[in-house]
C-alpha positions in Angstrom: -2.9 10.8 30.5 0.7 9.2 30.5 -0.6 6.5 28.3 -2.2 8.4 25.2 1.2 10.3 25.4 3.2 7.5 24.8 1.2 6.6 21.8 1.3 9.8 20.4 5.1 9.9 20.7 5.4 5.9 19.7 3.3 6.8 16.4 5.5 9.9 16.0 8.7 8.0 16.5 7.3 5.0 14.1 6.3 7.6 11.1 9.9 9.4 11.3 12.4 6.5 12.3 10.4 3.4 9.9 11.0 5.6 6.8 14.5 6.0 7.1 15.7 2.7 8.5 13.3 0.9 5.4 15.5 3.0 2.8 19.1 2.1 4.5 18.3 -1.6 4.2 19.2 -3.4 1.4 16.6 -6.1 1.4 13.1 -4.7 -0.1 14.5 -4.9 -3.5 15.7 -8.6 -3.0 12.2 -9.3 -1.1 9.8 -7.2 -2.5 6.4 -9.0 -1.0 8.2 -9.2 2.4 9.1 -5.2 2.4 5.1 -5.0 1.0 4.0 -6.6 4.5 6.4 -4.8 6.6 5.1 -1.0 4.9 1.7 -2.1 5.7 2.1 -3.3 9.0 4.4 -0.3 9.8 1.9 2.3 8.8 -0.9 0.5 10.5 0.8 0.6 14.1 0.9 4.3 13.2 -2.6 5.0 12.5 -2.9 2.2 15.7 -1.2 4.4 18.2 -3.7 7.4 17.0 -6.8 5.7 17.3 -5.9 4.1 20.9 -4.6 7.5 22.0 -8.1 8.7 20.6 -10.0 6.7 22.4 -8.1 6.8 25.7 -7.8 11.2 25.5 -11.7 11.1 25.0 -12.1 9.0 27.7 -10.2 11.0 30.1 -12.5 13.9 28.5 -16.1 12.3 28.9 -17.2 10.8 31.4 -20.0 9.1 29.0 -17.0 7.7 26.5 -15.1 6.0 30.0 -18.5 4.4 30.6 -18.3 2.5 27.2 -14.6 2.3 26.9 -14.2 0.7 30.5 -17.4 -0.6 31.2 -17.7 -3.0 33.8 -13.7 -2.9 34.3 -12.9 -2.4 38.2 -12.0 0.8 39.6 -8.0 -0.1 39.7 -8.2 -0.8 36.0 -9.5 2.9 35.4 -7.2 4.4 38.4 -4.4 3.0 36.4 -4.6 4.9 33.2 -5.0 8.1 35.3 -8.0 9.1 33.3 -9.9 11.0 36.1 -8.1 14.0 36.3 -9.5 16.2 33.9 -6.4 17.2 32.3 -7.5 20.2 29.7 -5.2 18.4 26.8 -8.1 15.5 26.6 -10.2 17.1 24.8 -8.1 19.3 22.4 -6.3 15.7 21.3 -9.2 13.2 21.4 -11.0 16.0 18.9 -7.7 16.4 17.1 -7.0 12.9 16.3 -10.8 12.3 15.2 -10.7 14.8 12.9 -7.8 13.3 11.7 -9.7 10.3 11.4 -12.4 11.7 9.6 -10.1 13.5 7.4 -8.3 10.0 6.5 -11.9 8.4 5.8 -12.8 11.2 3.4 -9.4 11.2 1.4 -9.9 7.7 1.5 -13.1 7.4 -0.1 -12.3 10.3 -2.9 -9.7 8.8 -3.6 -11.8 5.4 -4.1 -14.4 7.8 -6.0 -11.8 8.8 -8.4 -10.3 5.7 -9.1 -13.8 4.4 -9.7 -14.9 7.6 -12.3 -11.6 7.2 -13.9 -11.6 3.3 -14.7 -15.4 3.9 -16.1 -13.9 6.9 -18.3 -11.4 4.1 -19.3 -13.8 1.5 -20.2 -16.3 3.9 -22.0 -13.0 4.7 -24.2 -12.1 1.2 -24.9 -15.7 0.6 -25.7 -15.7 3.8 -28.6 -12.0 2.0 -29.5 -12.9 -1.3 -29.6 -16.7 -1.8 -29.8 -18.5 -5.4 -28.9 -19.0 -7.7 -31.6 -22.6 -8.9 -32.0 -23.5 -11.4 -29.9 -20.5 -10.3 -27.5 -21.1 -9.6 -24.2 -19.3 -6.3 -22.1 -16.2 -7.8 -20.2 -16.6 -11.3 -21.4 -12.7 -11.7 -22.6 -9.7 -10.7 -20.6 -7.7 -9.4 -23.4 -8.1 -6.4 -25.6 -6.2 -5.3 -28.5 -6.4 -1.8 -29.7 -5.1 -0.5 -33.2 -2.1 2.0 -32.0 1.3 2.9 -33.3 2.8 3.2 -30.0 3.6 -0.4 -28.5 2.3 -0.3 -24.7 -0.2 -3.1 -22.4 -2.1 -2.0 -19.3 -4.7 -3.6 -16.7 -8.5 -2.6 -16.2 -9.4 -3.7 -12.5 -12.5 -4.1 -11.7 -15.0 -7.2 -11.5 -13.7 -8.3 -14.8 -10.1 -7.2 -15.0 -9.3 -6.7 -18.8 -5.7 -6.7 -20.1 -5.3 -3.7 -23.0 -2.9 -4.3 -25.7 -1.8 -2.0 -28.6 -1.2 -3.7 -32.2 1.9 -2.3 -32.2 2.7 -4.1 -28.6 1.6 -7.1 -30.0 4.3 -7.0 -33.6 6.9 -6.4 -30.9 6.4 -8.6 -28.2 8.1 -11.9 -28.9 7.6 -15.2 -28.1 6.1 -16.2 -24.5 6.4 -12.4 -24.1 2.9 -11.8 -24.4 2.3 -14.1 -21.6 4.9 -12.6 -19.5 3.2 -9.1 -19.7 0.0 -10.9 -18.4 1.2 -12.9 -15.9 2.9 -9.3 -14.4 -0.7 -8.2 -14.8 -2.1 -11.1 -13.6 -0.1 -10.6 -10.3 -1.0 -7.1 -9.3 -5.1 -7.8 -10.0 -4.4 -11.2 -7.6 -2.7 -9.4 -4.8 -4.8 -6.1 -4.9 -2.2 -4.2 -5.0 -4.4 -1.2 -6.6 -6.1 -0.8 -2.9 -2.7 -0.3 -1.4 -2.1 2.5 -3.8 -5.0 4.2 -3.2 -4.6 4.0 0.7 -1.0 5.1 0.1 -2.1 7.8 -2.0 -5.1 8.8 0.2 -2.8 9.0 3.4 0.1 10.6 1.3 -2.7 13.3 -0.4 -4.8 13.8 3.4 -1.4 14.5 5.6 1.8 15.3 3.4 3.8 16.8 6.4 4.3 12.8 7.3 7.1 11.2 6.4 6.3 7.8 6.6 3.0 8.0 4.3 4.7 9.7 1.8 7.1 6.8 1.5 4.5 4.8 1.7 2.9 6.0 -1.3 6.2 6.3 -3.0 7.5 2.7 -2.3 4.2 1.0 -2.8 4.0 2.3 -6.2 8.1 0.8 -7.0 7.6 -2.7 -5.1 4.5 -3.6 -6.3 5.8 -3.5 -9.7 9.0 -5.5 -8.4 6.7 -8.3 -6.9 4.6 -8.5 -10.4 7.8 -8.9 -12.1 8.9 -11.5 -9.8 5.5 -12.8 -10.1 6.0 -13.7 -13.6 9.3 -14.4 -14.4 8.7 -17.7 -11.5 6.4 -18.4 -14.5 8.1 -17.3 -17.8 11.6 -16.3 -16.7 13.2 -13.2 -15.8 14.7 -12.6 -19.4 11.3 -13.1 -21.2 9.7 -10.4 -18.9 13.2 -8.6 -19.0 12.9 -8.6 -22.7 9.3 -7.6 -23.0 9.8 -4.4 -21.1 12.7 -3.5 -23.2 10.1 -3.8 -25.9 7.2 -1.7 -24.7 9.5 1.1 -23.8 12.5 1.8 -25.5 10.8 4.5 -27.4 9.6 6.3 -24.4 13.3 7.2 -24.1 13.2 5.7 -20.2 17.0 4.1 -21.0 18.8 7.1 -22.1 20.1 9.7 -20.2 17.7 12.1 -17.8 15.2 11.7 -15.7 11.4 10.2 -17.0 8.0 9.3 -15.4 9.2 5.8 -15.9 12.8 6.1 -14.7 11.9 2.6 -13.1 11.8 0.9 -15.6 15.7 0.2 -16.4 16.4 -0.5 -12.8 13.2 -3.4 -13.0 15.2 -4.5 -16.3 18.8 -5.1 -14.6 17.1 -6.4 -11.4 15.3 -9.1 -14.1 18.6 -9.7 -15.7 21.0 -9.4 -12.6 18.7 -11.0 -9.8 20.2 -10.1 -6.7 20.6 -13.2 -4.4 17.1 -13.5 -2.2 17.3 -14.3 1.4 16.8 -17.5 3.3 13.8 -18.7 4.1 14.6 -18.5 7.7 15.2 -15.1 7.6 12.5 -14.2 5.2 10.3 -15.9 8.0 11.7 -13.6 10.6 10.9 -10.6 9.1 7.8 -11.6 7.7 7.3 -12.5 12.1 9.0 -9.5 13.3 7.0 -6.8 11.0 3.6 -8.9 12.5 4.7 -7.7 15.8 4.7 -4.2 15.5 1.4 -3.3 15.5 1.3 -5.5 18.3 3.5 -2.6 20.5 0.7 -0.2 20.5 -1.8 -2.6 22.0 0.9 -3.6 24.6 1.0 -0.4 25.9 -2.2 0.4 25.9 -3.3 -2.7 27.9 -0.2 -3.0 30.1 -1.8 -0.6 32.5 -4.6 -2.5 33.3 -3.4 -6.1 32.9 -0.9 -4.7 36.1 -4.0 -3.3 38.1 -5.8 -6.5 37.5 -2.6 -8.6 38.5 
Protein backbone atom coordinates (compact mmCIF):
# COMPACT_ATOMS: atom_id res chain seq x y z
CA UNK A 1 0.00 0.00 0.00
CA UNK A 2 3.23 2.33 0.06
CA UNK A 3 2.47 3.17 -3.48
CA UNK A 4 -1.25 4.52 -3.48
CA UNK A 5 0.18 6.54 -0.48
CA UNK A 6 2.53 8.30 -2.31
CA UNK A 7 0.00 9.30 -4.84
CA UNK A 8 -2.33 10.45 -2.40
CA UNK A 9 0.32 12.63 -0.76
CA UNK A 10 2.04 13.64 -4.45
CA UNK A 11 -1.72 14.90 -5.49
CA UNK A 12 -1.99 16.56 -2.12
CA UNK A 13 1.33 18.20 -2.35
CA UNK A 14 0.54 19.19 -6.30
CA UNK A 15 -3.06 20.78 -5.34
CA UNK A 16 -1.43 22.94 -2.38
CA UNK A 17 2.20 23.85 -3.59
CA UNK A 18 1.10 24.43 -7.77
CA UNK A 19 -1.31 27.09 -6.66
CA UNK A 20 0.97 29.09 -4.85
CA UNK A 21 4.15 28.87 -6.82
CA UNK A 22 1.79 29.69 -10.26
CA UNK A 23 0.74 33.16 -8.39
CA UNK A 24 4.57 34.08 -7.28
CA UNK A 25 5.61 33.86 -10.87
CA UNK A 26 5.58 36.60 -12.96
CA UNK A 27 5.25 34.94 -16.30
CA UNK A 28 1.37 33.83 -16.91
CA UNK A 29 0.52 37.35 -17.69
CA UNK A 30 3.45 37.76 -20.26
CA UNK A 31 2.52 34.02 -21.55
CA UNK A 32 -0.96 33.56 -21.15
CA UNK A 33 -1.44 30.28 -23.50
CA UNK A 34 1.75 28.75 -21.92
CA UNK A 35 0.38 29.31 -18.13
CA UNK A 36 -3.22 27.85 -19.89
CA UNK A 37 -1.25 24.48 -20.64
CA UNK A 38 0.70 24.39 -17.51
CA UNK A 39 -3.03 24.86 -15.19
CA UNK A 40 -4.25 22.10 -17.26
CA UNK A 41 -1.59 19.83 -17.02
CA UNK A 42 -1.12 20.69 -13.31
CA UNK A 43 -4.68 19.84 -12.34
CA UNK A 44 -4.67 16.72 -14.49
CA UNK A 45 -1.55 15.04 -12.58
CA UNK A 46 -3.87 15.77 -9.60
CA UNK A 47 -6.94 14.02 -10.56
CA UNK A 48 -3.92 11.40 -12.12
CA UNK A 49 -2.53 10.54 -8.78
CA UNK A 50 -6.29 9.89 -7.50
CA UNK A 51 -7.39 7.74 -10.06
CA UNK A 52 -4.02 5.45 -9.95
CA UNK A 53 -4.22 5.51 -6.13
CA UNK A 54 -7.92 4.29 -6.88
CA UNK A 55 -7.18 1.69 -8.79
CA UNK A 56 -4.14 0.38 -6.96
CA UNK A 57 -6.25 0.73 -3.06
CA UNK A 58 -9.09 -1.41 -4.83
CA UNK A 59 -6.76 -3.66 -5.96
CA UNK A 60 -5.16 -4.39 -2.78
CA UNK A 61 -9.07 -4.64 -1.59
CA UNK A 62 -10.42 -7.19 -4.25
CA UNK A 63 -9.00 -9.82 -5.17
CA UNK A 64 -11.41 -9.80 -8.49
CA UNK A 65 -10.06 -5.88 -9.40
CA UNK A 66 -5.98 -7.37 -8.97
CA UNK A 67 -7.15 -10.05 -11.48
CA UNK A 68 -7.95 -7.25 -14.09
CA UNK A 69 -5.54 -4.64 -12.94
CA UNK A 70 -2.47 -7.13 -13.11
CA UNK A 71 -3.59 -9.74 -15.27
CA UNK A 72 -1.13 -11.97 -16.65
CA UNK A 73 1.77 -9.75 -14.78
CA UNK A 74 4.16 -12.24 -12.89
CA UNK A 75 3.94 -12.75 -9.29
CA UNK A 76 7.09 -10.25 -8.47
CA UNK A 77 5.31 -7.52 -10.35
CA UNK A 78 2.26 -7.95 -7.79
CA UNK A 79 4.76 -8.77 -4.71
CA UNK A 80 6.16 -5.41 -5.49
CA UNK A 81 3.28 -3.11 -4.95
CA UNK A 82 2.64 -5.00 -1.56
CA UNK A 83 -0.95 -5.40 -2.54
CA UNK A 84 -1.69 -8.75 -0.75
CA UNK A 85 -1.81 -7.79 2.66
CA UNK A 86 -5.19 -6.85 3.20
CA UNK A 87 -4.53 -3.63 4.73
CA UNK A 88 -8.17 -2.33 6.11
CA UNK A 89 -7.38 1.32 4.53
CA UNK A 90 -8.00 -0.33 0.82
CA UNK A 91 -11.16 -0.33 0.82
CA UNK A 92 -12.14 2.87 2.83
CA UNK A 93 -9.83 4.87 0.02
CA UNK A 94 -10.45 2.98 -3.26
CA UNK A 95 -14.38 3.73 -2.29
CA UNK A 96 -13.36 7.23 -1.22
CA UNK A 97 -11.65 8.31 -4.23
CA UNK A 98 -14.47 6.74 -6.53
CA UNK A 99 -16.96 8.61 -5.06
CA UNK A 100 -15.01 11.33 -5.63
CA UNK A 101 -14.83 10.33 -9.09
CA UNK A 102 -18.37 9.99 -9.47
CA UNK A 103 -18.92 13.14 -7.74
CA UNK A 104 -16.59 15.02 -10.36
CA UNK A 105 -18.49 13.25 -13.35
CA UNK A 106 -21.86 14.54 -11.99
CA UNK A 107 -20.72 18.28 -11.33
CA UNK A 108 -19.22 17.84 -14.57
CA UNK A 109 -22.12 17.00 -16.49
CA UNK A 110 -24.59 19.66 -14.60
CA UNK A 111 -22.51 21.88 -15.14
CA UNK A 112 -22.46 21.02 -19.01
CA UNK A 113 -26.47 20.73 -18.58
CA UNK A 114 -26.52 24.23 -17.46
CA UNK A 115 -24.35 25.78 -19.74
CA UNK A 116 -26.41 23.98 -22.48
CA UNK A 117 -30.16 25.21 -20.94
CA UNK A 118 -28.64 28.62 -20.44
CA UNK A 119 -27.16 29.19 -24.11
CA UNK A 120 -30.75 27.85 -25.51
CA UNK A 121 -32.45 30.50 -23.05
CA UNK A 122 -30.00 32.93 -24.81
CA UNK A 123 -30.81 32.06 -28.28
CA UNK A 124 -34.63 31.90 -27.74
CA UNK A 125 -34.04 35.64 -26.40
CA UNK A 126 -32.12 36.75 -29.32
CA UNK A 127 -34.61 35.09 -31.51
CA UNK A 128 -37.87 37.25 -29.68
CA UNK A 129 -35.03 40.32 -30.05
CA UNK A 130 -33.97 39.89 -33.32
CA UNK A 131 -36.47 37.58 -35.26
CA UNK A 132 -35.34 35.81 -38.82
CA UNK A 133 -36.01 37.59 -41.85
CA UNK A 134 -38.00 35.53 -44.41
CA UNK A 135 -36.26 33.38 -46.24
CA UNK A 136 -33.39 33.46 -43.41
CA UNK A 137 -32.34 30.48 -41.93
CA UNK A 138 -31.59 30.04 -37.76
CA UNK A 139 -27.79 30.60 -37.28
CA UNK A 140 -26.90 31.23 -40.85
CA UNK A 141 -24.83 34.66 -40.06
CA UNK A 142 -22.26 35.05 -37.37
CA UNK A 143 -23.08 38.48 -36.37
CA UNK A 144 -26.09 39.89 -34.64
CA UNK A 145 -27.01 43.33 -33.89
CA UNK A 146 -29.55 44.14 -31.26
CA UNK A 147 -31.26 47.59 -30.74
CA UNK A 148 -29.86 48.61 -27.07
CA UNK A 149 -28.69 51.81 -25.32
CA UNK A 150 -26.02 50.21 -23.48
CA UNK A 151 -22.87 49.55 -25.82
CA UNK A 152 -21.66 45.77 -25.08
CA UNK A 153 -20.69 42.49 -27.70
CA UNK A 154 -20.77 38.87 -26.57
CA UNK A 155 -20.27 35.18 -28.08
CA UNK A 156 -23.00 32.43 -28.51
CA UNK A 157 -21.03 29.02 -28.65
CA UNK A 158 -22.47 26.40 -29.92
CA UNK A 159 -22.43 24.68 -33.58
CA UNK A 160 -22.90 28.02 -35.03
CA UNK A 161 -21.09 30.48 -32.68
CA UNK A 162 -22.94 33.95 -33.17
CA UNK A 163 -21.29 37.23 -32.23
CA UNK A 164 -24.16 39.68 -30.40
CA UNK A 165 -23.65 43.29 -30.84
CA UNK A 166 -25.73 46.17 -29.33
CA UNK A 167 -26.52 49.38 -31.73
CA UNK A 168 -25.07 51.38 -29.31
CA UNK A 169 -21.66 49.10 -29.36
CA UNK A 170 -21.73 49.49 -32.86
CA UNK A 171 -21.98 53.98 -32.92
CA UNK A 172 -19.07 53.56 -30.55
CA UNK A 173 -16.72 51.14 -31.81
CA UNK A 174 -14.39 52.81 -34.19
CA UNK A 175 -12.62 51.92 -36.97
CA UNK A 176 -11.11 48.12 -37.30
CA UNK A 177 -12.61 48.03 -33.74
CA UNK A 178 -15.41 46.07 -34.67
CA UNK A 179 -13.11 43.53 -36.00
CA UNK A 180 -10.92 43.55 -33.08
CA UNK A 181 -13.96 42.61 -30.77
CA UNK A 182 -14.42 39.56 -33.15
CA UNK A 183 -11.22 38.45 -33.62
CA UNK A 184 -11.02 38.32 -29.32
CA UNK A 185 -14.27 36.26 -29.89
CA UNK A 186 -13.11 34.53 -32.64
CA UNK A 187 -10.14 33.29 -30.30
CA UNK A 188 -11.93 31.91 -27.30
CA UNK A 189 -14.65 29.85 -29.77
CA UNK A 190 -11.21 28.49 -31.65
CA UNK A 191 -9.38 27.36 -28.56
CA UNK A 192 -12.55 26.10 -26.59
CA UNK A 193 -11.72 27.82 -23.95
CA UNK A 194 -15.67 27.65 -22.65
CA UNK A 195 -14.89 23.72 -21.87
CA UNK A 196 -12.01 24.73 -19.59
CA UNK A 197 -14.35 26.95 -17.73
CA UNK A 198 -16.83 24.65 -17.21
CA UNK A 199 -14.30 21.89 -16.01
CA UNK A 200 -12.81 24.59 -13.78
CA UNK A 201 -16.06 25.54 -12.57
CA UNK A 202 -17.29 21.92 -12.18
CA UNK A 203 -14.11 20.96 -10.03
CA UNK A 204 -14.19 24.40 -8.21
CA UNK A 205 -18.29 23.89 -7.46
CA UNK A 206 -17.80 19.68 -6.72
CA UNK A 207 -14.64 20.11 -4.07
CA UNK A 208 -14.20 23.82 -2.83
CA UNK A 209 -11.94 22.79 0.17
CA UNK A 210 -9.09 22.49 -2.77
CA UNK A 211 -6.91 24.92 -3.36
CA UNK A 212 -5.68 24.30 -6.65
CA UNK A 213 -9.20 23.93 -8.40
CA UNK A 214 -10.37 26.91 -7.07
CA UNK A 215 -7.48 28.68 -8.77
CA UNK A 216 -8.06 26.90 -11.40
CA UNK A 217 -11.45 28.21 -11.98
CA UNK A 218 -10.33 31.56 -10.95
CA UNK A 219 -7.25 31.94 -13.33
CA UNK A 220 -8.90 30.19 -16.23
CA UNK A 221 -11.50 32.68 -16.28
CA UNK A 222 -8.53 35.89 -16.21
CA UNK A 223 -6.03 34.14 -18.82
CA UNK A 224 -8.35 33.10 -21.23
CA UNK A 225 -9.44 36.56 -21.81
CA UNK A 226 -5.58 37.53 -21.83
CA UNK A 227 -4.89 35.03 -24.64
CA UNK A 228 -8.12 36.34 -26.73
CA UNK A 229 -6.79 39.68 -26.41
CA UNK A 230 -3.43 38.59 -27.56
CA UNK A 231 -5.20 36.69 -30.07
CA UNK A 232 -6.42 39.69 -31.73
CA UNK A 233 -4.23 42.41 -31.34
CA UNK A 234 -1.46 39.86 -33.48
CA UNK A 235 -4.27 40.63 -35.97
CA UNK A 236 -5.51 44.29 -35.38
CA UNK A 237 -3.09 45.68 -32.81
CA UNK A 238 -3.04 46.03 -29.19
CA UNK A 239 -4.32 49.69 -29.29
CA UNK A 240 -7.38 48.90 -31.55
CA UNK A 241 -8.46 46.11 -29.14
CA UNK A 242 -7.10 48.43 -26.28
CA UNK A 243 -9.33 51.10 -27.56
CA UNK A 244 -12.42 49.02 -28.14
CA UNK A 245 -12.68 47.89 -24.58
CA UNK A 246 -12.37 51.29 -23.33
CA UNK A 247 -15.38 51.80 -25.47
CA UNK A 248 -17.69 48.98 -24.33
CA UNK A 249 -17.08 49.68 -20.80
CA UNK A 250 -16.41 52.95 -19.54
CA UNK A 251 -19.88 53.37 -18.50
CA UNK A 252 -19.92 50.21 -16.41
CA UNK A 253 -17.77 52.37 -14.10
CA UNK A 254 -14.91 49.33 -14.17
CA UNK A 255 -12.02 52.36 -14.35
CA UNK A 256 -12.96 54.34 -11.46
CA UNK A 257 -12.37 53.72 -8.12
CA UNK A 258 -13.74 50.29 -6.16
CA UNK A 259 -14.12 47.10 -6.84
CA UNK A 260 -16.52 45.70 -9.99
CA UNK A 261 -17.50 42.28 -11.62
CA UNK A 262 -15.20 43.44 -14.33
CA UNK A 263 -12.32 44.82 -12.26
CA UNK A 264 -10.29 43.01 -15.15
CA UNK A 265 -10.90 44.84 -17.48
CA UNK A 266 -8.42 47.98 -16.83
CA UNK A 267 -5.61 45.73 -16.01
CA UNK A 268 -6.37 43.82 -19.81
CA UNK A 269 -6.36 47.65 -21.13
CA UNK A 270 -2.74 48.65 -19.64
CA UNK A 271 -1.44 45.12 -20.42
CA UNK A 272 -2.75 45.99 -24.37
CA UNK A 273 -1.13 49.38 -24.08
CA UNK A 274 2.03 48.53 -21.90
CA UNK A 275 2.87 44.87 -23.26
CA UNK A 276 5.11 43.47 -20.99
CA UNK A 277 8.16 41.98 -22.75
CA UNK A 278 7.23 38.09 -23.66
CA UNK A 279 9.77 35.40 -23.18
CA UNK A 280 12.13 33.62 -25.54
CA UNK A 281 11.17 31.06 -27.49
CA UNK A 282 13.57 28.82 -25.83
CA UNK A 283 12.23 29.31 -22.65
CA UNK A 284 8.65 29.44 -23.78
CA UNK A 285 9.57 25.86 -25.17
CA UNK A 286 10.85 24.72 -21.79
CA UNK A 287 7.99 25.36 -19.94
CA UNK A 288 5.63 24.51 -22.50
CA UNK A 289 8.20 20.77 -22.10
CA UNK A 290 8.47 20.90 -18.50
CA UNK A 291 4.56 21.39 -17.57
CA UNK A 292 4.11 18.07 -20.25
CA UNK A 293 6.09 16.27 -17.78
CA UNK A 294 4.16 16.50 -14.79
CA UNK A 295 1.54 14.38 -15.28
CA UNK A 296 4.11 12.16 -16.32
CA UNK A 297 5.35 11.84 -12.35
CA UNK A 298 2.35 10.05 -11.23
CA UNK A 299 2.71 7.29 -13.88
CA UNK A 300 6.40 7.05 -12.89
CA UNK A 301 5.61 6.08 -9.63
CA UNK A 302 3.15 4.05 -10.20
CA UNK A 303 5.01 1.82 -12.71
CA UNK A 304 8.50 2.11 -11.05
CA UNK A 305 7.52 -0.77 -8.76
CA UNK A 306 7.06 -3.21 -11.33
CA UNK A 307 9.42 -2.13 -14.08
CA UNK A 308 12.15 -2.93 -10.85
CA UNK A 309 10.53 -6.43 -10.22
CA UNK A 310 10.61 -7.15 -13.88
CA UNK A 311 14.28 -5.90 -14.17
Amino acid sequence: MMVPAALLLLGALAAVVAPRLLARADWPDREPVVALWVWQCVVAAVLLCCVLSMTLSAAAAWVAVRGHVFGPAPHSVVDAYALSDGSPWAATTAVALACGGAWTAAMLVREVLRARAHRRHSRDELLVRAPLLPGEEPDSGRLVVLEGERPNAWWLPGTAPQLVVTTAALRRLKGRQLDAVLAHEQGHARARHDWLLHCSAALAVGFPQVPVFAAFRDEMHRLVELAADDMASRRFGRLTIALALVELNEDRGVFGPGATPQAHVPHRVNRLLTPPDRLTPSHRLRLTAAATLVPVIPLLVTFVPGLRALG
